[in-house]
N, C-alpha and C positions, 0 to 999 in steps of 0.2 A: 144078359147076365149068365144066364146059361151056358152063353158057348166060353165064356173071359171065366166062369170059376174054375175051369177045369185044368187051366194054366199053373194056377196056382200049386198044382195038385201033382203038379209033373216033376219027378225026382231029379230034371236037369236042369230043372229053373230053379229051384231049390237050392241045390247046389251052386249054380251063380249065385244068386242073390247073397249065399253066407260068405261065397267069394270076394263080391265086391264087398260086403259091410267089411269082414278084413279088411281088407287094403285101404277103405276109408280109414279104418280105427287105426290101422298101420302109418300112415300116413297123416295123420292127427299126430299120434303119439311120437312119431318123429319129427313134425313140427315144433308138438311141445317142448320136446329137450330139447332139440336146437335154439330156441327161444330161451328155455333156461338157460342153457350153456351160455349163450351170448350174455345173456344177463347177470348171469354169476360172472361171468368174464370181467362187464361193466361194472359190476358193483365190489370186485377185486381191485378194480385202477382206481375207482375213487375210495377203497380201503388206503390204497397204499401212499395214493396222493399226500395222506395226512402227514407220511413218516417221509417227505421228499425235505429235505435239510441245504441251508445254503452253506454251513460247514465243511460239507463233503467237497475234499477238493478236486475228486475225478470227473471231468466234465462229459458226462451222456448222452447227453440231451442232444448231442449232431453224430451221434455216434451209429451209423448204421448198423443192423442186427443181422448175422448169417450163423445157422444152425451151428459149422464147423469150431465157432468163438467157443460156446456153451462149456466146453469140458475143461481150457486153460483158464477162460475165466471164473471159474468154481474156483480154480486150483489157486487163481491169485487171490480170490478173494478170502479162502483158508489160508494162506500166508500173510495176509494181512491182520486180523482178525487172531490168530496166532504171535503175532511181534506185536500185538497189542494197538497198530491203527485201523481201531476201531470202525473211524467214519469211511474211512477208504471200501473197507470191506464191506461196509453196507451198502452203501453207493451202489456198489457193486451186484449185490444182493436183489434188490430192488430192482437194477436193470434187468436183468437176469428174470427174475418172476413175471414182471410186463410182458418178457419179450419168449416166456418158456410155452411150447403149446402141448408140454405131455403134464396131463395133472398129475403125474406121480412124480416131478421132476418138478413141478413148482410148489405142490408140498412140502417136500425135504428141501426147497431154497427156503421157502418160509420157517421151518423148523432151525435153519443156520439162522436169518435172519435174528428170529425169537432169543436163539442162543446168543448170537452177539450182543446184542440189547442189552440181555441179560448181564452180559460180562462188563460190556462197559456200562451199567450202572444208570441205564433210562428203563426202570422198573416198570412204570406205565408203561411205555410203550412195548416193553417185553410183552405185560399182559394181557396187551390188549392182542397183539396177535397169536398167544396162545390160546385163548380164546376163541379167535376165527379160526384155527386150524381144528380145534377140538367142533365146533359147530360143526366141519364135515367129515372132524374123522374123532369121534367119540370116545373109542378106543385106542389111541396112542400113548403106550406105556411113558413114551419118554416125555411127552409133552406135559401128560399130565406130572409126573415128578417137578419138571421146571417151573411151570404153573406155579408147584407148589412152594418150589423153592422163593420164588417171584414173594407171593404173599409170606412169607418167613422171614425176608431181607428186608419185606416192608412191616414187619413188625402185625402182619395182621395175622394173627394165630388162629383164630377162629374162621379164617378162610381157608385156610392150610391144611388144618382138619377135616375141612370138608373132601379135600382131594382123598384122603385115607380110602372111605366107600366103594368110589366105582375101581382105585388098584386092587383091592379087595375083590372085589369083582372081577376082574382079568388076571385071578389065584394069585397076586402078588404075594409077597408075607411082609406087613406092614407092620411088627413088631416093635423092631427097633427106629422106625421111622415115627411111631407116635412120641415113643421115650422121650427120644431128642426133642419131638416138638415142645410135650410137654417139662422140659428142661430148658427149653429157651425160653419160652412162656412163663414160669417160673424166676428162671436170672433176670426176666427186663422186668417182672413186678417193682416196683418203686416203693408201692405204696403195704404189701406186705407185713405183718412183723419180723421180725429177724428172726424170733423163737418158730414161730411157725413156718418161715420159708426153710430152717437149718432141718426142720424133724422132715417135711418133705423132699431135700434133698436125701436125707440118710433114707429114706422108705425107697425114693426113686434110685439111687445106689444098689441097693438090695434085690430090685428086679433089674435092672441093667448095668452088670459091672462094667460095660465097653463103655459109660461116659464117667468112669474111674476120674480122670484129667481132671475131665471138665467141672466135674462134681468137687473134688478137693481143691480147683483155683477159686472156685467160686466160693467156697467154705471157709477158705484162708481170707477171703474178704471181708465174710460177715463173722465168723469167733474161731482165733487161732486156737486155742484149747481143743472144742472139740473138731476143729481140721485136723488135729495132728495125732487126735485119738484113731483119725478114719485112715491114714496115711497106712499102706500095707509095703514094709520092709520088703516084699518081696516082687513090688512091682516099684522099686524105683526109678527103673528106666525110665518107667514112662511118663514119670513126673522131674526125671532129671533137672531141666532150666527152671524147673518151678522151686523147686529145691535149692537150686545154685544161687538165682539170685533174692534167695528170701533172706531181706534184710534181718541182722542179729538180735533185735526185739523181738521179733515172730517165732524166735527158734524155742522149742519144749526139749529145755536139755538132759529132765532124767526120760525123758523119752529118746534123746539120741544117743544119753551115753551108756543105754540098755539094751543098743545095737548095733552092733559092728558096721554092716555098711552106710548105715548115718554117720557113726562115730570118723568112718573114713574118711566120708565126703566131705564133712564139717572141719576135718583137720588140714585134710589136701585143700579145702577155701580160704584155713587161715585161723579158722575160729575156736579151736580145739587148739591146748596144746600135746596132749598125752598122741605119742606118733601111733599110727593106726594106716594100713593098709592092705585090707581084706574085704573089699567090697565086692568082689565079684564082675566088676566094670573095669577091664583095661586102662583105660584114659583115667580117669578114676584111680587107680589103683597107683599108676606110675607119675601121678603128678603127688598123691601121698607120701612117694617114696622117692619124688626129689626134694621132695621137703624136708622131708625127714634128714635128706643129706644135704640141709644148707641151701638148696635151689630154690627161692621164693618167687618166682619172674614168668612164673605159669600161668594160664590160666584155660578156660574153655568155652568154646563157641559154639553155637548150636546152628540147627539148620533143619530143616521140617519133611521128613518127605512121607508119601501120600503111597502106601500101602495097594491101595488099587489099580492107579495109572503112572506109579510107579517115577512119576515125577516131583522137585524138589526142590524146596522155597525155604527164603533167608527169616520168615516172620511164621510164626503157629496160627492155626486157621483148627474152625470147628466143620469148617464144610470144606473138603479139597476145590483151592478155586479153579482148578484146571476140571477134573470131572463132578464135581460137585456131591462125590461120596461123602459119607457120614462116619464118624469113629474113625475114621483113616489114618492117623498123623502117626508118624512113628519118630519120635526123637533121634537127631544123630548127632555127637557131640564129636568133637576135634579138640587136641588141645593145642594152644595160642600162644605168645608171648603176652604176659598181660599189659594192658594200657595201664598208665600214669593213671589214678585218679584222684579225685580231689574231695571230701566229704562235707558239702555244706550243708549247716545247721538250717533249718527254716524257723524255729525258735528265735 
């Protein structure tokens, strides 16, 4: 014993010894991850197995995989996915993430994926892979928004809310993004009373004028009185087609004929007769004043476009369906030859 403890005791043995316990633990620990990796790999293909579809008509499945594909096929499958065929682009999607081996490149495919889902209107399946994307990346601003959106379109509010927290946490400003919640959450109540849902939309009104619109369409539903007490002259524009085609029952006439540009737009539609054209709206303004001279065969069209991505839709939307902004919509009217109509009684 004597002559073996004095080994221990030697500053070069020492030194190995701590050397090789490294390179065990080093080689453990790179065991380990490789072992994960392959496993996460594994337990990705059977994530994705689930969303594999016999709709999709691009056939992969004999399709051999070389790195150089990777960039055009992104690019068709954003052109797809874009003109609205949806399955093609996922199809595509899906290949693409099996056969990507940079995880920063098979994230942002799964992030398209999510986003297509999304757009074409398989809600589940949007969330279940935002979902997995957020298990390893916790922090993705944009995910978490869609998520959110995800539970918003599926009417679950209180999941939606939950997203608020951790954007709040990566300094989001989630302001105007509760507002709206709490405004769609409010319009799909059913069961409500009308007296109580009207005093929270004017309260909700009063901290958020950007859902102006949305607040006055939805007011005009439940008591045109007080809709038209909230209506502010000075934002017509942005209530323009809501105004245009508010049938003549609904209309509060010493409220319009105690403002010019109502009293305008109400004569230029036909329903006024004292002539009036000083609304401060072009199109507006010169269909009052072909009125006025005998030209009745006017009329005006609308068309939606989206303030932040700058794109432009034939139907009004509360969420831009191209970037999925809030408060976006900006009214843009044309004036038209008007159609023939015909007025059936439902009495």
């Amino acid at each position: 014993m004597e002559h073996i403890l004095p080994a221990y005791n030697d500053p070069l043995f020492s030194i190995l010894l701590i050397i090789t316990i490294g390179l065990i633990i080093a080689l453990a620990t790179y065991g380990w991850g490789l072992y994960k990796q392959q496993k996460e790999a594994g337990n990705l293909l059977k994530f994705l197995d689930k969303f594999e579809s016999a709709e999709c008509t691009l056939d992969t499945e004999e399709m051999p995989f070389e790195p150089h594909m990777f960039k055009p096929l992104s690019l068709l499958a954003k052109a797809f996915e874009n003109s609205g065929e949806y399955h093609k682009a996922i199809n595509i999607y899906l290949y693409l993430i099996k056969n990507a081996r940079n995880e920063a490149a098979k994230t942002e495919l799964m992030e398209r994926l999510g986003t297509t889902y999304l757009h074409a209107g398989f809600l589940e399946r949007a969330r279940s892979i935002y979902v997995e994307i957020l298990r390893k990346k916790p922090r993705s601003k944009k995910v978490l928004y869609e998520l959110g959106v995800v539970y918003e379109v599926m009417q679950e509010y209180d999941k939606a809310k939950e997203i608020i927290e951790p954007l709040e946490l990566l300094n989001e400003d989630t302001r105007q993004l509760q507002q709206f919640l709490a405004f769609s959450q409010l319009s799909s109540n059913r069961n409500m009373p009308v007296d109580e849902k009207l005093q929270k939309l004017q309260k909700l009104l009063e901290e958020e004028p950007g859902l102006y619109r949305q607040i006055i369409s939805e007011m005009l539903q439940l008591d045109t009185r007080i809709a038209w007490e909230h209506i502010d002259p000075k934002r017509i524009k942005e209530i323009l087609d809501i105004l245009w085609f508010l049938p003549n029952s609904q209309l509060d006439l010493d409220i319009i004929s105690n403002n010019m540009q109502l009293s305008t737009l109400y004569y230029a539609k036909g329903y006024l007769q004292k002539p009036m054209s000083q609304s401060g709206i072009f199109s507006l303004d010169l269909i009052a004043k072909a009125r006025e001279n005998g030209f009745t065969n006017t009329d005006l069209q609308f068309s939606y476009l989206c303030k932040k991505c700058k794109r432009s839709f034939p139907v009004s939307f509360k969420r831009c369906p191209g970037c999925m902004a809030i408060n976006s919509v900006e009214v843009e009217e044309q004036i038209a030859k008007a159609s023939t109509q015909t007025d059936h009684s439902l009495l």
